[in-house]
C-alpha positions in Angstrom: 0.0 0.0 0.0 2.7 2.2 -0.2 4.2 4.4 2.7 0.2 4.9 4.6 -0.3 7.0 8.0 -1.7 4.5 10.0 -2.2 3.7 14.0 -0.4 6.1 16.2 2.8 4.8 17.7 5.1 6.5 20.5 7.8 8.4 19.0 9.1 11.1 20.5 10.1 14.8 19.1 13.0 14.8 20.9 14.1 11.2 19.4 17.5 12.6 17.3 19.1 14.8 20.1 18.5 11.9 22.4 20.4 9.3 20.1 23.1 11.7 19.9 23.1 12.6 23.8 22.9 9.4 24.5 26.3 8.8 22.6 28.3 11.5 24.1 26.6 11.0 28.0 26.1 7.9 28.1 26.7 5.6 31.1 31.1 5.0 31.5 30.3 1.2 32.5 28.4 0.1 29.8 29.5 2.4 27.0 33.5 0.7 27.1 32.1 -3.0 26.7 29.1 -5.4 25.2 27.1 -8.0 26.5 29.7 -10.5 25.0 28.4 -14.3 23.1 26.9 -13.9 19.8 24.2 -11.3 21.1 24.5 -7.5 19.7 21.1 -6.4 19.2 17.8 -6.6 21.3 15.8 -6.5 18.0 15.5 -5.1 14.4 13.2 -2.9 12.5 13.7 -3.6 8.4 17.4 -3.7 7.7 18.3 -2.1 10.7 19.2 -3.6 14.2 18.6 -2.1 17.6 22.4 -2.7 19.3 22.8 -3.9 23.0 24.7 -1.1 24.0 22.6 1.3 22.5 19.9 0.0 24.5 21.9 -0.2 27.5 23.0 3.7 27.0 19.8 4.9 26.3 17.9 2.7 29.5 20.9 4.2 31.8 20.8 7.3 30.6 16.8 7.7 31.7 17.6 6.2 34.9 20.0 8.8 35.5 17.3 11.4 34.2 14.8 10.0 37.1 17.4 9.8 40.0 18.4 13.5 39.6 14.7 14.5 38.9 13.2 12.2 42.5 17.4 13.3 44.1 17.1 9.4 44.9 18.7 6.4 42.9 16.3 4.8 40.8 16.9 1.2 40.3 15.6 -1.0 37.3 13.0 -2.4 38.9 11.7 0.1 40.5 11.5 2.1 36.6 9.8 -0.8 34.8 6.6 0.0 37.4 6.4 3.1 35.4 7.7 1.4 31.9 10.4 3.0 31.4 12.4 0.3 29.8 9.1 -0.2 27.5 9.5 3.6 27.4 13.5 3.3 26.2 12.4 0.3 23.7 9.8 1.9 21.8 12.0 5.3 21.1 14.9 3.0 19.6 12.3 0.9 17.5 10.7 4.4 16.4 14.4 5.7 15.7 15.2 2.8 13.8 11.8 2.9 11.8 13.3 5.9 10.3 16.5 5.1 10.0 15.6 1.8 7.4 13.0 4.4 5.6 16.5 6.7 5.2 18.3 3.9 3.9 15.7 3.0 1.5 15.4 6.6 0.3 18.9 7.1 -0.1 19.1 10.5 2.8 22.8 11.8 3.5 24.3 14.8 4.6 27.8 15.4 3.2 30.8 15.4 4.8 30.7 19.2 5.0 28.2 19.1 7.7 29.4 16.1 9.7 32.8 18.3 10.1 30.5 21.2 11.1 29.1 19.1 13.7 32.1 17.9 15.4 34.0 20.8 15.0 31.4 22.8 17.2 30.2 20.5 19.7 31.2 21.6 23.4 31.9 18.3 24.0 35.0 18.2 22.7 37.0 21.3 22.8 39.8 22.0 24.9 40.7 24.5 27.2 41.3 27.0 25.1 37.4 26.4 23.8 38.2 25.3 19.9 38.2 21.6 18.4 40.9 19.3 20.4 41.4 15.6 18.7 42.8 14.4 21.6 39.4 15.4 23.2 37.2 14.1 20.9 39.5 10.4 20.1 39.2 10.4 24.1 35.7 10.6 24.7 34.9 8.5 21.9 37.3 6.0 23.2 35.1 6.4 27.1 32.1 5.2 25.3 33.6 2.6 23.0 32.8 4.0 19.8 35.2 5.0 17.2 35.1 8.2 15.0 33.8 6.5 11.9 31.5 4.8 13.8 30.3 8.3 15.8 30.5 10.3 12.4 28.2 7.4 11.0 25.9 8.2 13.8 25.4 11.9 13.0 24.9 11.3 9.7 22.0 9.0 10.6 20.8 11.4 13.2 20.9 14.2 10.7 18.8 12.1 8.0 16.5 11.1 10.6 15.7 14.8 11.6 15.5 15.4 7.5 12.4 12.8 7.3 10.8 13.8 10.3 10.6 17.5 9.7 9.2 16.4 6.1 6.5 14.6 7.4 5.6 17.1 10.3 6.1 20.2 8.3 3.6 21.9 6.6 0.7 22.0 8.7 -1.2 24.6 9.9 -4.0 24.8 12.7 -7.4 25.7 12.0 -7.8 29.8 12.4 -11.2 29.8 14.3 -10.0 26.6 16.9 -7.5 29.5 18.2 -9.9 32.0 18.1 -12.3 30.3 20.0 -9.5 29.0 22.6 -8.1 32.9 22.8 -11.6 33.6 23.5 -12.0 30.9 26.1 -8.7 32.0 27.6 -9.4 35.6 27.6 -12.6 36.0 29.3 -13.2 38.0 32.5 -15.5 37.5 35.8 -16.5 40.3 37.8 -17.2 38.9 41.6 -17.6 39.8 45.2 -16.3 37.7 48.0 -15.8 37.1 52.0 -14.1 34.5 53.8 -15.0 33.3 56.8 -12.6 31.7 59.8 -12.5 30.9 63.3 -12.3 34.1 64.5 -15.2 35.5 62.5 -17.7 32.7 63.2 -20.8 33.2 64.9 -20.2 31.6 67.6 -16.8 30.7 69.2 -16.1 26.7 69.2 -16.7 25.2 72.9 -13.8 23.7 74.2 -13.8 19.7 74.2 -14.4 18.0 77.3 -12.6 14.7 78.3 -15.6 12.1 77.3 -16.0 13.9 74.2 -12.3 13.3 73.2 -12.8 9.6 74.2 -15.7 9.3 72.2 -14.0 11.1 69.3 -10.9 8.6 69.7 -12.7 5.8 69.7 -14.6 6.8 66.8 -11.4 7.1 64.7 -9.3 5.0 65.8 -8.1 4.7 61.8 -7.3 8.4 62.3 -4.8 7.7 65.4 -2.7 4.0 63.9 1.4 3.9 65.0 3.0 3.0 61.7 4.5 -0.2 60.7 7.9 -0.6 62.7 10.6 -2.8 63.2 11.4 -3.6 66.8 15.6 -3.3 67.2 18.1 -4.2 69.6 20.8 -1.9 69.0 24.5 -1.8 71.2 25.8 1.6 70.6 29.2 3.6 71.7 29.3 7.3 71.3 32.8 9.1 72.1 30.8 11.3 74.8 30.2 7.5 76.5 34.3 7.6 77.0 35.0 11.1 77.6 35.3 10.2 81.7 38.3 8.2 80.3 40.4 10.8 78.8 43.0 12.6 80.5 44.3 15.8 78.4 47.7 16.8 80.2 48.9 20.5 79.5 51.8 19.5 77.1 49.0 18.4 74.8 46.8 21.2 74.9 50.0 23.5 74.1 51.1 21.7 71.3 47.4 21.9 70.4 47.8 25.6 70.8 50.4 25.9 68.9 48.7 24.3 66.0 46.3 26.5 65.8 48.2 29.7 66.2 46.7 30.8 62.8 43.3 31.0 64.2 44.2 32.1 67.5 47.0 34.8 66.6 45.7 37.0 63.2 47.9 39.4 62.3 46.6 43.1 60.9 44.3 42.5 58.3 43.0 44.7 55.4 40.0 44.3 53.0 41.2 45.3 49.8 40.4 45.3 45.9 43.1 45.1 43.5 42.1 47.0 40.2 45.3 46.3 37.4 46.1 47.9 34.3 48.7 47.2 31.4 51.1 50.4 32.3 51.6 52.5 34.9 51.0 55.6 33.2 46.9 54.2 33.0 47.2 53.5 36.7 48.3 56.7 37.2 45.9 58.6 34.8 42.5 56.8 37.0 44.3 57.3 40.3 44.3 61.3 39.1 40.8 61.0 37.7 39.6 59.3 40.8 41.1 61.9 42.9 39.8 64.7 40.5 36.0 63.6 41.1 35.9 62.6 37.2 35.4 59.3 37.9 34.9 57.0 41.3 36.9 53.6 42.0 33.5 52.0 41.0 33.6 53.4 37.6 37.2 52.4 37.3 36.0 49.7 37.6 33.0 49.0 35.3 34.9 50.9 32.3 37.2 48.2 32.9 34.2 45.6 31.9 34.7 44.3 35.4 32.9 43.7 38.3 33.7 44.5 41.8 33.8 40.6 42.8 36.6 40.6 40.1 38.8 42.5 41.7 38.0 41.4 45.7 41.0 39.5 47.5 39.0 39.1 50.5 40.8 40.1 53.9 44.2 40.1 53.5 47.8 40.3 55.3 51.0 42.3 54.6 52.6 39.2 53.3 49.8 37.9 51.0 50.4 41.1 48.4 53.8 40.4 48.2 55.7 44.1 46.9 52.6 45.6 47.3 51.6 45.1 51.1 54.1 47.9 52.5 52.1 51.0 50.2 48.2 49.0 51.0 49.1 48.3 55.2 50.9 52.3 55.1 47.4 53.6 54.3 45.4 54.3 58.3 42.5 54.6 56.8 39.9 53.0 54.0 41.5 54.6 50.9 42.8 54.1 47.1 46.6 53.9 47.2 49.0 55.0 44.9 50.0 52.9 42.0 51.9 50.2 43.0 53.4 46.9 41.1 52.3 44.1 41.4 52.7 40.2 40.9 49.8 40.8 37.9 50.8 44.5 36.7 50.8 47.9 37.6 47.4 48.2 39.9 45.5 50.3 42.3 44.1 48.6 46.2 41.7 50.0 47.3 41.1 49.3 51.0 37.7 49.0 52.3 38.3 48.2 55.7 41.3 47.5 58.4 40.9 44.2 60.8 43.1 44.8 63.9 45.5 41.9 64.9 43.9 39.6 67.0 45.5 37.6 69.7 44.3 35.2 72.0 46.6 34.2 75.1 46.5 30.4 76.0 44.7 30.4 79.3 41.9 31.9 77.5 42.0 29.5 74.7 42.4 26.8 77.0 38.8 25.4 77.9 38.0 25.6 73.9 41.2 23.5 72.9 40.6 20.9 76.0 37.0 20.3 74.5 38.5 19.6 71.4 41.4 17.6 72.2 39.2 15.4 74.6 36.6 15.2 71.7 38.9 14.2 69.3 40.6 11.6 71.6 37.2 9.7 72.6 36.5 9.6 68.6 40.0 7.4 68.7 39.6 5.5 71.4 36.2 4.7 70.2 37.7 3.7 66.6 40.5 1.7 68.1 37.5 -0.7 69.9 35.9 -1.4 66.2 38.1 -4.5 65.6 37.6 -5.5 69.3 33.8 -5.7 69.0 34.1 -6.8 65.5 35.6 -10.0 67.1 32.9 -10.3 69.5 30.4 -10.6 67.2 32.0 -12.7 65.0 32.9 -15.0 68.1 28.9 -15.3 68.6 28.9 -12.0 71.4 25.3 -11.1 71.5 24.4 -7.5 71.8 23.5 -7.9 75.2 27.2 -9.0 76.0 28.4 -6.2 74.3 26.3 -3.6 76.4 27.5 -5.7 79.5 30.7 -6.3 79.1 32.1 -3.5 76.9 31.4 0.3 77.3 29.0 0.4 74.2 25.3 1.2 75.7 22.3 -1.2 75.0 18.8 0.1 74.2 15.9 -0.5 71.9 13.3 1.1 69.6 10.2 0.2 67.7 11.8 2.2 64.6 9.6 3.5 61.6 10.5 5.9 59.2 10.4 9.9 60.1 11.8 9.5 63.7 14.4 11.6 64.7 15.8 11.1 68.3 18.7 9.5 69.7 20.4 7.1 67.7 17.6 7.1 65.4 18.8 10.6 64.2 22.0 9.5 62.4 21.4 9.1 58.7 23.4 6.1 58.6 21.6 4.3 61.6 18.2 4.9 59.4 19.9 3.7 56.4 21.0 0.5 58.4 17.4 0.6 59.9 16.3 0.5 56.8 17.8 -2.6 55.1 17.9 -4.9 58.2 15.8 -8.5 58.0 16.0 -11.2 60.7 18.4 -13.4 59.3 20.9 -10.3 59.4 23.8 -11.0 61.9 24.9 -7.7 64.1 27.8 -6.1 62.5 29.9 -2.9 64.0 28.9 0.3 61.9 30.0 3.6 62.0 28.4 6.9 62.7 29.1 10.3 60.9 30.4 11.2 64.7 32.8 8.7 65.3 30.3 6.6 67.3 29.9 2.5 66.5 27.1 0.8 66.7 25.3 -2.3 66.0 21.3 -3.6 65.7 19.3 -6.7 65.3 15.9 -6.9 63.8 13.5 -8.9 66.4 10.4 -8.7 64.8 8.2 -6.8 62.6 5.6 -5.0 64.2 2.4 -4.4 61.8 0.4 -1.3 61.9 -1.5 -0.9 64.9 -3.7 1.8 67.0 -2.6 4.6 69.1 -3.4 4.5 73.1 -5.4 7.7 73.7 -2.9 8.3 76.1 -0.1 9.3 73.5 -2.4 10.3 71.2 -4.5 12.8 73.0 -2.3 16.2 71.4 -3.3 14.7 67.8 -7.0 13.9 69.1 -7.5 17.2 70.4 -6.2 19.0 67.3 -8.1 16.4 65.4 -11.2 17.2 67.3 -10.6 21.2 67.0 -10.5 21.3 63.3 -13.8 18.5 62.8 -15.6 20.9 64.9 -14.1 24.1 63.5 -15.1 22.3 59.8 -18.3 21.2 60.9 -19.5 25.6 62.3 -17.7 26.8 58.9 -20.0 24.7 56.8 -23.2 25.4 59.4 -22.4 29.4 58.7 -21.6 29.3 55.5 -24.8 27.3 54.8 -26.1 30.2 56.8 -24.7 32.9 54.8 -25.6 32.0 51.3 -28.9 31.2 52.0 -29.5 34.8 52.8 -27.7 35.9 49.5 -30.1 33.4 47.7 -33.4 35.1 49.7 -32.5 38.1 48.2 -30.0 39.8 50.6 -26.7 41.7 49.3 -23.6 40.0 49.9 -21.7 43.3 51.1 -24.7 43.9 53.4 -24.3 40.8 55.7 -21.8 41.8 58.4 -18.3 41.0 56.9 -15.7 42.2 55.3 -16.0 42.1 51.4 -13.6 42.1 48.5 -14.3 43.0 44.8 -12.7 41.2 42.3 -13.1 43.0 38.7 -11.4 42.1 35.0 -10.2 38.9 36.8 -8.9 35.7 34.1 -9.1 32.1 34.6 -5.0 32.2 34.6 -5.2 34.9 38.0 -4.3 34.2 41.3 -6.2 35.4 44.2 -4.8 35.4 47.5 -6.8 34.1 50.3 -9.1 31.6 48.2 -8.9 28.2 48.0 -7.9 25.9 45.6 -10.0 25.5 42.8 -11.7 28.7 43.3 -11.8 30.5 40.0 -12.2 27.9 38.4 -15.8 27.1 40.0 -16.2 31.1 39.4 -15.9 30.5 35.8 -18.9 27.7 36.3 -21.0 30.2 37.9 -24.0 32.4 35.4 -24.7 36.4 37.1 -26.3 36.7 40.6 -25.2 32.8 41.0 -23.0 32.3 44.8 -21.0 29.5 45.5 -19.6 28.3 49.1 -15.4 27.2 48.7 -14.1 25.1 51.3 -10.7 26.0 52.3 -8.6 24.3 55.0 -9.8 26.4 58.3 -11.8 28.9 56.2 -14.5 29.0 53.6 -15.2 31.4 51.0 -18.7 32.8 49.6 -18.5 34.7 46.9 -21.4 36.2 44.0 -20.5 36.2 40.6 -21.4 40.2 39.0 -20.3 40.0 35.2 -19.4 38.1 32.7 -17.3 40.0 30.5 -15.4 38.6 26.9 -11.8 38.7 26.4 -10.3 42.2 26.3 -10.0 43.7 22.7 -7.2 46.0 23.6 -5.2 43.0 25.4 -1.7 43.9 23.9 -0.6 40.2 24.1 -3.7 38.7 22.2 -2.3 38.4 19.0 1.1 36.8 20.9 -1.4 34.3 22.8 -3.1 33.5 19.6 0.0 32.9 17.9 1.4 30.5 21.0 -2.1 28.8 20.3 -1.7 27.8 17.2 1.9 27.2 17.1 1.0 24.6 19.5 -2.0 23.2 17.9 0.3 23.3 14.6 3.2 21.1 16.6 0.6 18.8 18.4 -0.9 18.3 14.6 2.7 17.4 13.2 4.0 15.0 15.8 0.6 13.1 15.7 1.6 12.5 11.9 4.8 12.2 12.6 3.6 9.1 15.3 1.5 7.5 12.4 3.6 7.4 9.8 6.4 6.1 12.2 4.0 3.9 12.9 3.3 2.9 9.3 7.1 2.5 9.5 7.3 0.0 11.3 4.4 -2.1 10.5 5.5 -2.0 6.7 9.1 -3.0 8.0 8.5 -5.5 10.6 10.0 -5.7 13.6 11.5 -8.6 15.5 12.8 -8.9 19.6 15.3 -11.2 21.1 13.8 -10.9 24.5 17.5 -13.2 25.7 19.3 -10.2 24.7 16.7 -7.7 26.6 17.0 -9.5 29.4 20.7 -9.7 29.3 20.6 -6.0 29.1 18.6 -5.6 32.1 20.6 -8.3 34.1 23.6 -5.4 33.8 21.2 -3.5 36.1 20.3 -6.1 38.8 23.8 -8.0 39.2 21.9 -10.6 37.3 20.0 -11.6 40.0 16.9 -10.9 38.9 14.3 -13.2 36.9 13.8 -12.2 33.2 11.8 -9.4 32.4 9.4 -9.1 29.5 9.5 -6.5 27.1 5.5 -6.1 26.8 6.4 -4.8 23.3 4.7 -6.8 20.8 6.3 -7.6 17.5 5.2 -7.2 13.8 3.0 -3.8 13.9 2.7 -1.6 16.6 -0.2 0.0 17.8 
């Protein structure tokens, strides 16, 4: 039947800068080897075959997209839940659709523009931002391809985007569908509104009394459940445990001292800018302007194309500025000093500020430097018991032996996710929390403090209920905002029907805002979610009642009024409209015909190699995973 737009496939617009991202990005593990045997290719589409490594590039590459979009690691399995490696598949089937219709059409670009192409890519100049071979041979090299083999690839990539803008070019949305969405877009509401909260109720809420809070309890217990948790032994050594045991002798803290003489003797300090120029006779000339009120130091500065955090060294001694210091530390006062040389050229310091020398004598240093010598000696002593408890275990020490026998500190918690208290503060204890089962043995682990500790899983506790007890704060909040919820409604109810009987809605008691020229896009502060848009739904003299959290809203649609003829950005919104009704038009023929594609060409998987692919992922550990891509015509 020829080449026929039929059934949409999934295809997307971004498909050739992808294939070539995915080249130059790629993952460094997968992109320097293959999947070895006689496997290259998960599948084929005509003539052309879908390569392993390709695959693997493209599947790491959207992995890598996910974890930096969630800020967590995404594994494999966790991506397939959303289809991603469906996802992956379908782009390089699409991709290769295109690519056999290329080949069977004969579309190039010449060698002319494949030089252009590497010649200006970022990804492979040097420092001194033009082409460098040895870049580009090397990070071809990373991601085992080699320059024929990556020039082959633009010149497919370039004949793909060719076809594609063939078939979605050309195509123009229908005038009067943007005029009718501008007109949709631009139309305005009128309205008057109020809000009412807890302190503008009619009636202030009672306070609860004790059987109402057990009755409310007790009605919701589902409202009041102690999350899932796993009940842990835990044997834990801090270096504040051991502290008791460390004797600091004043040799130590001296030497200490003297370590730290940087910190706690600063010599005179200025804060300066350093401005240079090519000659002295220019430093000289903006020194005499500066001084002549032609110009400031600030000027100086932008005339320079500079900015002042160019020039800034911060707070600085004598001996940092070299030559220079002796003219900048003469100055006894924030000033511009004469020209002087320096390491980078004739220049002019300006100094914004002097910093006195600072010393501080021992004895008042002392009790700082004893914390911190004592601090740091419990983290070693603490270290130096790892391979000692280490042992233990490992000689069948349980942890209550260890919290008997050793100075680490038993203890327990019922651990769930979100606490935040003793041990179960540490990041690394919630990470260990995390990943413990019962057959785990204790092992020593370290804190990001210097403290060890270790844990044992004794049982899985499931979701259960609350005791009133320790849930009585969250029942009495609970019961506050029910009852707060349940006078809102009762008032508002109130409220509107005396708007509906007749009665003006600014003559009612309350404070009352009017809203004029307001569009669907606005934003009005103080209304719920939702609220214009249920505006929009009103017809004149309607009212609605908006539920917000701890407030309601009643408000009285006034006007409806059509989009504004003197909007300056209507013709700009219009134009936006149907650009995008023009591109949504092109990629859905650009879907169908790669569609059409690929039915015409056929398409065939080696779900081994797939699986092979995705066993890279898992360690191989997993079971193989289907595709879910059918073969021979996709739909």
């Amino acid at each position: 039947m020829g080449r026929v737009m039929a059934a949409k496939g999934q295809i997307s617009k971004f498909f050739v800068g992808a294939l070539m991202l995915l080249l130059i990005i790629g993952l460094a593990g997968f992109g320097s080897s293959n999947f070895g045997g006689q496997t290259q290719s998960v599948g084929q589409v005509g003539d052309v075959e879908i390569d392993t490594n390709q695959y693997a590039q493209a599947l790491n590459q959207e992995l890598q997209a996910l974890s930096a979009q969630t800020g967590q690691n995404i594994s494999l399995a966790q991506a397939q839940q959303f289809g991603v490696d469906r996802v992956v598949l379908q782009r390089l089937i699409s991709g290769a659709a295109l690519e056999n219709e290329n080949n069977n059409l004969g579309l190039s670009i010449g060698d002319a523009e494949v030089q252009r192409q590497v010649l200006t890519s970022p990804n492979f100049q040097g420092l001194s931002g033009s082409f460098d071979r040895d870049a580009y041979e090397f990070t071809l090299e990373r991601i085992g391809l080699t320059p024929e083999e990556y020039e082959n690839s633009l010149r497919t990539g370039a004949a793909a985007s060719i076809l594609q803008i063939a078939v979605s070019s050309g195509i123009f949305a229908p005038v009067t569908y943007g005029d009718v969405l501008l007109k949709f877009i631009g139309e305005r509401r009128n309205f008057s509104w109020l809000d009412i909260t807890a302190s503008t109720l009619s009636s202030p809420l009672a306070q609860a009394s004790e059987p109402q809070l057990q009755s409310y309890f007790e009605s919701n217990t589902e409202d009041f459940m102690l999350p899932a948790a796993k009940r842990l032994t835990y044997a834990w050594l801090s270096p504040e445990f051991v502290m008791d045991q460390i004797e600091v002798n004043e040799d130590s803290l001296r030497a200490l001292y003297d370590e730290r003489s940087a910190i706690y003797n600063l010599p005179e300090r200025r804060l300066v800018e350093r401005l240079v120029f090519a000659t002295m006779a220019e430093a000289e000339a903006a020194l005499a302007d500066i001084r002549a009120g032609n110009t400031s130091f600030d000027d100086a500065v932008t005339a320079r194309g500079l900015t002042l955090s160019d020039i800034d060294l911060g707070d600085v001694s004598q001996s940092d500025l070299d030559d220079a210091g002796e003219v900048v530390f003469a100055l006894s006062e924030p000033g511009v000093t004469e020209p002087v040389e320096t390491l980078l050229g004739p220049a002019l310091i300006r100094v914004n500020a002097i910093l006195s020398a600072r010393s501080t004598p021992f004895e008042d240093a002392r009790a700082e430097l004893q914390d911190e010598f004592a601090a740091d000696a419990a983290r070693r002593l603490v270290a130096d018991q790892i391979a000692e408890m280490d042992d233990l275990l490992a000689g069948g020490a349980t942890l209550e032996e260890l919290g008997a026998e050793t100075d680490m500190q038993l203890g327990q918690v019922d651990w769930s996710e979100g606490q935040s208290d003793g041990i179960t503060a540490y990041a690394d204890f919630q990470d260990a929390a995390r990943l413990v089962t019962i057959e785990d043995f204790p092992e020593i682990l370290q804190l990001d403090d210097g403290s060890i500790f270790a844990l044992r899983l004794n049982e899985l506790i499931p979701e259960r209920p609350d005791s009133f007890d320790n849930a009585r704060d969250a029942v009495i909040n609970a019961w506050n905002a029910n009852a707060l919820s349940e006078q809102l409604q009762a008032d508002s109810a109130a409220i509107l029907a005396q708007i509906e009987n007749g009665a003006s809605i600014s003559s009612l008691g309350h404070a009352v805002t009017v809203q004029t020229h307001i569009t669907r896009d606005a934003f009005i502060e103080g209304t719920p979610p939702g609220f214009l848009e249920q505006i929009f739904a009103l017809e004149p003299g309607e009212s609605l009642v908006s539920e917000g959290d701890g407030y309601t809203v009643i408000a009285t649609l006034n006007q409806v009024l059509d989009s504004d003829p003197q909007n300056p950005d209507a013709q700009a919104i219009r134009d936006a409209i149907n650009d995008g009704i023009r591109q949504g038009i092109g990629q859905d023929a650009l879907d169908a015909f790669s569609s059409a594609l690929q039915f015409e060409a056929g398409i065939s998987l080696d779900q081994a190699a797939i699986n092979a692919v995705h066993a890279q992922f898992t360690g191989g550990s997993s079971a193989p995973i289907q595709s879910s891509i059918p073969v021979g015509g996709l739909n």
